[in-house]
Rosetta silent file (secondary structure, phi, psi, omega in degrees, C-alpha in Angstrom):
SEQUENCE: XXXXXXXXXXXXXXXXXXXXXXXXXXXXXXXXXXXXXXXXXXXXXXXXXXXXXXXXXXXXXXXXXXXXXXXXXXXXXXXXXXXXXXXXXXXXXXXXXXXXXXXXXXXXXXX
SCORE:     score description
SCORE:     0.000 S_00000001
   1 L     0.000  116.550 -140.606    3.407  -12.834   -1.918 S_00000001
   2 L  -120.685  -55.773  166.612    0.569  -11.694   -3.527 S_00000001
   3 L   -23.757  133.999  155.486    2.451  -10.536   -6.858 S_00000001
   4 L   -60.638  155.312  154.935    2.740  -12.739  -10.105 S_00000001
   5 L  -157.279  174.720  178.817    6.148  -13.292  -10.908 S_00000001
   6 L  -105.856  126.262 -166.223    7.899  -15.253  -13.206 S_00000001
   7 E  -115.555  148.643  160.574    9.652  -18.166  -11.786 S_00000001
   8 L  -115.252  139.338 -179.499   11.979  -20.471  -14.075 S_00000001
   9 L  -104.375  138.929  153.010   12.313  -24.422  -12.958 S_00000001
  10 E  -124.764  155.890 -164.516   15.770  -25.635  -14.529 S_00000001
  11 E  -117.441  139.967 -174.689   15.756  -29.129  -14.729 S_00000001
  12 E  -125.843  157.549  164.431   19.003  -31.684  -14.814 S_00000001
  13 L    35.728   56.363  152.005   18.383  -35.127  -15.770 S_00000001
  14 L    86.239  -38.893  153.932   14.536  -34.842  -16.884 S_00000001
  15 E   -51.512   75.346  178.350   14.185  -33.313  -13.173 S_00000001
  16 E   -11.168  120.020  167.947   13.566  -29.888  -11.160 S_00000001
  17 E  -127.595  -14.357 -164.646   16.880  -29.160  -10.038 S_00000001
  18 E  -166.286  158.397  168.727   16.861  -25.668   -9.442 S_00000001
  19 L  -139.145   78.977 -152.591   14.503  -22.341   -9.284 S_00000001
  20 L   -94.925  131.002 -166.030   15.430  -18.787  -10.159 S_00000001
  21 E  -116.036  108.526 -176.138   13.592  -16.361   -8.648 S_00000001
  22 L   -31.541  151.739  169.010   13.338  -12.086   -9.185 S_00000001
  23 H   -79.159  -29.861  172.870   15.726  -10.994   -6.549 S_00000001
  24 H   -58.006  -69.917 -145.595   13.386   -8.827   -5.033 S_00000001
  25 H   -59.921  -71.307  168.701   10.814  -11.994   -4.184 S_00000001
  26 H    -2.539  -51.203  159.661   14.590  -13.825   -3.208 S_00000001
  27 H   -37.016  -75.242  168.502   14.767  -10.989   -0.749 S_00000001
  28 H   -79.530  -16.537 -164.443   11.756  -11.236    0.752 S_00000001
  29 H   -80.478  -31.582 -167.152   11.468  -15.107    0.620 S_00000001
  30 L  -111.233   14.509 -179.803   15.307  -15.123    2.806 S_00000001
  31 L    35.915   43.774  138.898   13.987  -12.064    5.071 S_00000001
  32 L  -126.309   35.105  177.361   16.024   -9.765    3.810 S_00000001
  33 L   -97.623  140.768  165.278   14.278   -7.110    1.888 S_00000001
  34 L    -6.733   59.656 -142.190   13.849   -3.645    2.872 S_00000001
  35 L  -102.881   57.268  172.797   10.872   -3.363    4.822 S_00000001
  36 L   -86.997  158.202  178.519   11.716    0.491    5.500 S_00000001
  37 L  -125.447  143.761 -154.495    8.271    2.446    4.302 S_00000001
  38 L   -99.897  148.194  126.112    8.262    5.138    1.874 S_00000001
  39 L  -146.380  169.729  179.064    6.815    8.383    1.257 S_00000001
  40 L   -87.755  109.691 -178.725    6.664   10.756   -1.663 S_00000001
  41 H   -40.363   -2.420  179.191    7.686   14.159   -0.461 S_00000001
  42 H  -111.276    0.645  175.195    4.573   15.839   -1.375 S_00000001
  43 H   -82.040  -44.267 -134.735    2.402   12.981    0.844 S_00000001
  44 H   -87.122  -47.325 -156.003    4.981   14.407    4.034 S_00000001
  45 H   -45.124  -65.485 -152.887    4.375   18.087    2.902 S_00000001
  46 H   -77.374  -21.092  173.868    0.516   18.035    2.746 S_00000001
  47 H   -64.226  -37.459  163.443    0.648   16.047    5.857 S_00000001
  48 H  -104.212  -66.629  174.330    2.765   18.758    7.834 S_00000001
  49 H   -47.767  -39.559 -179.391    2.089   21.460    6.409 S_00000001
  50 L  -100.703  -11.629  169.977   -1.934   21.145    5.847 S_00000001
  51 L    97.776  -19.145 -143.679   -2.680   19.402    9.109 S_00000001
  52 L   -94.054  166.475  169.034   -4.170   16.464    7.020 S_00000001
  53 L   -54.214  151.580  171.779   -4.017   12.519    7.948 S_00000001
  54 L   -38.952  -76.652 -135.761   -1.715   10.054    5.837 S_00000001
  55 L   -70.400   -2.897  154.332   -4.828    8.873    4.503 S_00000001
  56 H  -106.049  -11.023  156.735   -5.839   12.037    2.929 S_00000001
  57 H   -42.979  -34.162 -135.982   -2.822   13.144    2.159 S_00000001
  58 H  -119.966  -85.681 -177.189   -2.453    9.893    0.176 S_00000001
  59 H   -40.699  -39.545  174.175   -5.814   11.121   -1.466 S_00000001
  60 H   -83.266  -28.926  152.872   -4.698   14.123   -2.392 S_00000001
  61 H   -69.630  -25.425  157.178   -1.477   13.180   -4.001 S_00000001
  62 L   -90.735   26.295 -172.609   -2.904   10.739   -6.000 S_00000001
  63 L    31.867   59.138  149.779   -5.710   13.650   -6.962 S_00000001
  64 L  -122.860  161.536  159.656   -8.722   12.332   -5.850 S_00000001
  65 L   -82.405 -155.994  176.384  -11.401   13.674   -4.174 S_00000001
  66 H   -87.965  -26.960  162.936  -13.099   12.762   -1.672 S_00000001
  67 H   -94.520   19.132  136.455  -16.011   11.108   -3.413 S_00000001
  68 H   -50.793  -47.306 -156.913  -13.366   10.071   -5.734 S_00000001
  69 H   -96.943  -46.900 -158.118  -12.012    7.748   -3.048 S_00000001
  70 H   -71.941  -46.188 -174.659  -15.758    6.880   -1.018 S_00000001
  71 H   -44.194  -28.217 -150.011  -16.474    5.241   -4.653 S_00000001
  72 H   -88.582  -24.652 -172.205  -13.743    3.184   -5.070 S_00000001
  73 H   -90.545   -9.368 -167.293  -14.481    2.148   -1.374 S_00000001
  74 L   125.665  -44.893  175.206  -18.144    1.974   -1.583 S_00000001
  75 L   -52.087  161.182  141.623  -18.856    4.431    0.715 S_00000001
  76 L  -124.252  171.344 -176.474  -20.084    8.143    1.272 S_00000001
  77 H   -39.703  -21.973 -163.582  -18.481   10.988    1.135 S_00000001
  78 H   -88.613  -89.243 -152.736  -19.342   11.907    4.750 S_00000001
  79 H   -33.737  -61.655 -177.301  -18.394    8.305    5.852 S_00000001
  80 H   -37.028  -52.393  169.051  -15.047    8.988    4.284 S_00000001
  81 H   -39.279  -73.527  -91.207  -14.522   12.318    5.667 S_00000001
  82 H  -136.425  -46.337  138.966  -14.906   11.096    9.187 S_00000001
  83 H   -37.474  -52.803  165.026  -12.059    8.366    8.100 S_00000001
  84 H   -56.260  -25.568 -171.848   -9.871   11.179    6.922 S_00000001
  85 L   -72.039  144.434 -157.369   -9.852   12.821   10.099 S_00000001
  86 L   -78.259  127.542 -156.880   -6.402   12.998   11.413 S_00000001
  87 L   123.597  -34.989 -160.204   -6.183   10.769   14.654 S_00000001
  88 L   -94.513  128.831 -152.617   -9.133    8.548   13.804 S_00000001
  89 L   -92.523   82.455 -178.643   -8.971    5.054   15.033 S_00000001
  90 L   -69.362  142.331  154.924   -9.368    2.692   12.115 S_00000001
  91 L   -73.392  148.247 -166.290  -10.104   -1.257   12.204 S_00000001
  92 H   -58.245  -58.673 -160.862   -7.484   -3.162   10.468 S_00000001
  93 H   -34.499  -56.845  177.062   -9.696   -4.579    7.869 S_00000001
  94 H   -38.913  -38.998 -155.256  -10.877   -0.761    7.200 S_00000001
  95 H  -112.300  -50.437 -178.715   -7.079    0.640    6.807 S_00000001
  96 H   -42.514  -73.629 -165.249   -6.348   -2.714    4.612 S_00000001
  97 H   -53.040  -46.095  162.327   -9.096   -1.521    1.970 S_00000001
  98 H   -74.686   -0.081  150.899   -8.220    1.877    2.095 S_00000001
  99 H   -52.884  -54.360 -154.323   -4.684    0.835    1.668 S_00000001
 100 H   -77.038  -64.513 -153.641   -5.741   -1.450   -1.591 S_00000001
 101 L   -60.587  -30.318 -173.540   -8.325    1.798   -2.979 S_00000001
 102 L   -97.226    2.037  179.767   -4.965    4.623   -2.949 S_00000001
 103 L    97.353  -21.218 -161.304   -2.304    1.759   -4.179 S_00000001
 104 L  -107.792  164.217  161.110   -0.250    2.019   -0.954 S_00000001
 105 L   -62.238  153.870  158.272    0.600   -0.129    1.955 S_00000001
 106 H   -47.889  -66.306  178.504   -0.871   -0.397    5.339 S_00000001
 107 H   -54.313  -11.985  150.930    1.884    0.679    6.759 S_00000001
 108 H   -79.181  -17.689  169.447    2.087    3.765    4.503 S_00000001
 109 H   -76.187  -27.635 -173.893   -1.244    4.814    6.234 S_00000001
 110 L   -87.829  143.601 -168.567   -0.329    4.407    9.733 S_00000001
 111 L  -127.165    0.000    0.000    1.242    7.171   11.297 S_00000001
């Protein structure tokens, strides 16, 4: 879990006795949270409708461009492009970062 959260220790007799925990983290910590993946109906749209890949699709619903996005990774605009195309066989590390630069999961990228 990669989040902060706020955990409270209650203590009996001078002594951690107990630990309450967000229910979401509770969730995932007892393997039951939700691990269905999301999209925003305007990600599915530009994705069917426009032909494009998750991951620009992604780009474009969070309005960037495209050398809006090669910046954040680093990149250039070409290199990016040639990432966007739909079909194109990413390394995990590669799909991680471009996960982390739009905000989304891996697993919102993968299609």
């Amino acid at each position: 879990m990669s989040a902060h959260t706020e955990v409270q220790i209650i203590n009996q007799d001078g002594r951690p006795a107990f630990a309450v925990v967000p229910y979401n983290q509770w969730l995932e910590l007892t393997g039951q949270a939700d691990d269905s993946v999301q999209f925003p109906h305007e990600v599915v749209g530009y994705q069917v409708e426009q032909g494009l890949s998750l991951i620009a699709a992604w780009r474009k619903y969070r309005r960037l461009t495209q050398a809006d996005l090669a910046a954040r990774l680093g990149i250039s605009q070409p290199a990016l492009a040639q990432i966007e195309k739909p079909g194109a066989n990413l390394q995990p590390k590669t799909l991680a970062r471009v996960a982390h630069a739009l905000g989304v999961t891996v697993a919102q990228l993968q299609e």
